[in-house]
C-alpha positions in Angstrom: 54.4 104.8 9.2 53.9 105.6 5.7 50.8 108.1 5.0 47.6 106.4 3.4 46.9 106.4 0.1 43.8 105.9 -2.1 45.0 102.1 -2.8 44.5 101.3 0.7 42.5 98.5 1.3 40.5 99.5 4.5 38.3 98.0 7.2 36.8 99.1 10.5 38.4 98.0 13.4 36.5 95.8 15.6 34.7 97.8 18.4 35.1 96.9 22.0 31.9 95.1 22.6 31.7 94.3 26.6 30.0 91.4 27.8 28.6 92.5 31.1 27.4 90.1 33.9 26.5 92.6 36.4 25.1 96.7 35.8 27.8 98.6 35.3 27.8 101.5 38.1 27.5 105.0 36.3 30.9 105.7 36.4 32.1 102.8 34.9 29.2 102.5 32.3 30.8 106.0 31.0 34.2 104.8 30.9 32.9 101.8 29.1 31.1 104.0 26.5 34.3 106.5 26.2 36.5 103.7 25.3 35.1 102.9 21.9 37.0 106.0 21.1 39.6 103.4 19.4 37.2 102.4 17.0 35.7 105.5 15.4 35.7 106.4 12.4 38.0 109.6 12.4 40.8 106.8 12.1 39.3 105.8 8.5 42.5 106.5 5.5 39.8 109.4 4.1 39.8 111.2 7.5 44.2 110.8 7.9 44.7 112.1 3.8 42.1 115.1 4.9 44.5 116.2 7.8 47.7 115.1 5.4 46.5 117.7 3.2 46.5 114.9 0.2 42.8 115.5 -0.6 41.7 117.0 -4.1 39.3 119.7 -4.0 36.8 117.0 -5.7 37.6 115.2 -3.1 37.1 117.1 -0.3 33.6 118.5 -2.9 32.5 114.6 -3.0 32.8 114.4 1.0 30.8 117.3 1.9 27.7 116.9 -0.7 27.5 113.3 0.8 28.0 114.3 4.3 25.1 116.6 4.0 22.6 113.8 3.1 23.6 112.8 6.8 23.6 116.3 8.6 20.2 116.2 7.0 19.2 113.5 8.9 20.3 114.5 12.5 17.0 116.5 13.0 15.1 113.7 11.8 16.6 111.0 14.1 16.2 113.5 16.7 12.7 114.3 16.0 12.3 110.9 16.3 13.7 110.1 19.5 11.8 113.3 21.1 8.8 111.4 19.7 9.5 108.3 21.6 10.7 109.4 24.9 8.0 109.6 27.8 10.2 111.8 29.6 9.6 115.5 30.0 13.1 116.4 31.3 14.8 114.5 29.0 12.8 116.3 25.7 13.2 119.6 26.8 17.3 119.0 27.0 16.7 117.3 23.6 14.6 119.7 21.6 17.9 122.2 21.7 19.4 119.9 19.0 16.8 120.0 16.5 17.3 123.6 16.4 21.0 123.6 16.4 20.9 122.1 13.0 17.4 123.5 11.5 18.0 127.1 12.9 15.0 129.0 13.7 14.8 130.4 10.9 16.4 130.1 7.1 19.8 131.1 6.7 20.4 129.5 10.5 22.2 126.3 12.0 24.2 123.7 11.0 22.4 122.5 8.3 23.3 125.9 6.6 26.9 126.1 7.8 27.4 122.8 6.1 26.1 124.4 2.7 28.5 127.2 3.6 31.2 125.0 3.5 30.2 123.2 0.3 30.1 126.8 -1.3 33.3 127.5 0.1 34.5 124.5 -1.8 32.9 125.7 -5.0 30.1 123.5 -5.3 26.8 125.2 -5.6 24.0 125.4 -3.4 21.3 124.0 -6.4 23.7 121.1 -6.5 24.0 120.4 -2.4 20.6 120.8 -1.9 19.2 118.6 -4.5 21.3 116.0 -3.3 22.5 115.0 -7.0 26.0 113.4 -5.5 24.6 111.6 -3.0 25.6 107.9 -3.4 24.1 104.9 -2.8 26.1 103.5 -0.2 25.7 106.8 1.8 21.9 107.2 1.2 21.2 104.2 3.2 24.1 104.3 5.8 21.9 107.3 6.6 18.5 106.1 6.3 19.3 103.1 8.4 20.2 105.5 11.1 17.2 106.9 11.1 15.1 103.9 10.9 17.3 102.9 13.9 16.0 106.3 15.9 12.6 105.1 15.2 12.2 101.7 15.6 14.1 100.9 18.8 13.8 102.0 22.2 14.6 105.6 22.8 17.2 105.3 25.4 19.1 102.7 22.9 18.9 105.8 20.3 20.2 108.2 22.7 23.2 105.9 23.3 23.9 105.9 19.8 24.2 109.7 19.5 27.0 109.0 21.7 29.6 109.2 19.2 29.7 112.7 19.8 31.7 111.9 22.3 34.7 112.0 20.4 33.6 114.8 18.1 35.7 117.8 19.0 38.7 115.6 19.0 37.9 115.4 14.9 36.9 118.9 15.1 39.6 120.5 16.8 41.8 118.2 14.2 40.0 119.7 10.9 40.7 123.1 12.4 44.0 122.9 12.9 44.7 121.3 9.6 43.0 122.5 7.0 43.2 126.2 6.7 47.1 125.0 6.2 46.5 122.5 3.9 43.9 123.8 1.8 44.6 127.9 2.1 42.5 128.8 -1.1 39.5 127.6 1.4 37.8 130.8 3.2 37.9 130.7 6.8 33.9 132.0 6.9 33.7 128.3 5.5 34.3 126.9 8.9 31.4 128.0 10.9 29.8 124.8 11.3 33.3 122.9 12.9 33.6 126.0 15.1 30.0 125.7 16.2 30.7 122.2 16.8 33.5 122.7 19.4 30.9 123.8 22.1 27.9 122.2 21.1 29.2 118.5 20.9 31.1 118.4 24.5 27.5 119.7 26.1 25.9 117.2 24.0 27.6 114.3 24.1 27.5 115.2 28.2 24.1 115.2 28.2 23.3 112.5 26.6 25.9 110.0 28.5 24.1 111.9 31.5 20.8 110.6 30.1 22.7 107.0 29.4 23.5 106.2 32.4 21.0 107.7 34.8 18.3 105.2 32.7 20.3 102.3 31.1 20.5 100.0 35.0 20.2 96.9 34.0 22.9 94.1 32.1 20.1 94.2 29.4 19.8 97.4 28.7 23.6 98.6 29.2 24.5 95.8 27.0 22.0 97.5 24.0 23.8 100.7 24.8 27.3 98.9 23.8 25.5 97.6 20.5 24.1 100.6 19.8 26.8 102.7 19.8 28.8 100.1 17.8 26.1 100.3 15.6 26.7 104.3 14.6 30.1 103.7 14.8 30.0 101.4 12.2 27.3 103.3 10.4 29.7 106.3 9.8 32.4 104.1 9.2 30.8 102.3 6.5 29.2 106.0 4.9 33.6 107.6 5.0 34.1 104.3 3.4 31.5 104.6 0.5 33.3 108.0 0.1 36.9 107.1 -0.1 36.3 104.2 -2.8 33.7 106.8 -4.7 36.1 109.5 -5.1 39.4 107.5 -5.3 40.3 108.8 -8.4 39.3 112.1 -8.6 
């Protein structure tokens, strides 16, 4: 198959929506959730040229100043689905993500190893930080998210955080890749995919845990399957800004 290119006329795949006329057991709720592997975004032309080694360094610049208006907004959607769920248990599991990204103090968490990894592209911090590349498209790909976090039920938020599911997959690929590819990058620059190897696998168990211990009913497994398909498509639609942005750079 011939590599992508920036000519490539792309679309996102259509996720595998079940239709469910009885409750899933646990087991097969999970299995059902793991399956709309197929249809995230890592497959997106952007994501294949990245691990090709075909990306520009303003490229790869344009990708990570946009992808910080979202690693922004983890801690927010989180905040706001500790802020919604009754459930003692459940927050104190929760809470750990807000300070994975915000750190506890400045200089910590992911946030900050994002920036890191701008810098290591030689983009400034002044320029990540006031968000000056930030497009459009992206802005509200992310806001949406958010909103999503806020306004619907907090179980239905929690499945949508699933998609870190198939984070170390995309992780493990970036690491593998890129120090190849793009050698004049530093390696200090890759803190936050590191970091991301351990924390998304406990993650993504606890929250299809969390899933499937409180999503019992056809109802409420069914919003699980849209909501996930929802932040699939959410991410999907935010590489895709991206790509078409930055195709001729």
């Amino acid at each position: 198959m011939a590599a992508p290119s920036f000519s490539t006329i792309s679309a996102p795949p259509p996720p595998p929506i079940p239709r469910l006329e009885r409750p899933l057991p646990p087991n097969e709720l999970a299995d059902a959730l793991r399956a709309f592997h197929s249809s995230y975004y890592v497959e997106h032309p952007f994501h294949q040229m990245m691990h090709d080694g075909q990306l520009t360094q303003r490229q790869l610049q344009g990708w990570v100043a946009n992808r910080l208006c979202y690693q922004r907004a983890v801690p927010r959607k989180d905040g706001a689905i500790l802020s919604n769920c009754p459930v003692p248990a459940v927050r104190r599991q929760w809470i750990r993500r807000l300070i994975d990204h915000d750190g506890t103090r400045d200089g910590e968490g992911g946030i900050e190893k994002w920036i890191q990894l701008g810098i290591g592209l030689g983009l400034t911090r002044e320029e990540l930080e006031d968000e000056r590349h930030v497009l459009p498209g992206v802005r509200f790909a992310t806001e949406a998210y958010v909103t999503f976090c806020k306004t619907r039920p907090w179980v239905d938020a929690v499945a949508a955080s699933l998609t870190e599911l198939f984070a170390p997959d995309i992780m493990r690929r970036r690491l593998a890749s890129m120090p190849t590819n793009y050698p004049w990058i530093k390696p200090e620059a890759y803190a936050y995919f590191e970091s991301r190897l351990t924390q998304a696998p406990r993650d993504s168990a606890e929250g299809l845990a969390i899933v499937t211990a409180y999503c019992t009913t056809v109802e409420m497994q069914q919003r699980a399957f849209d909501a996930l398909r929802f932040k699939i498509e959410m991410l999907w639609a935010m590489i895709d800004t991206i790509y078409h942005a930055y195709r001729d750079e």
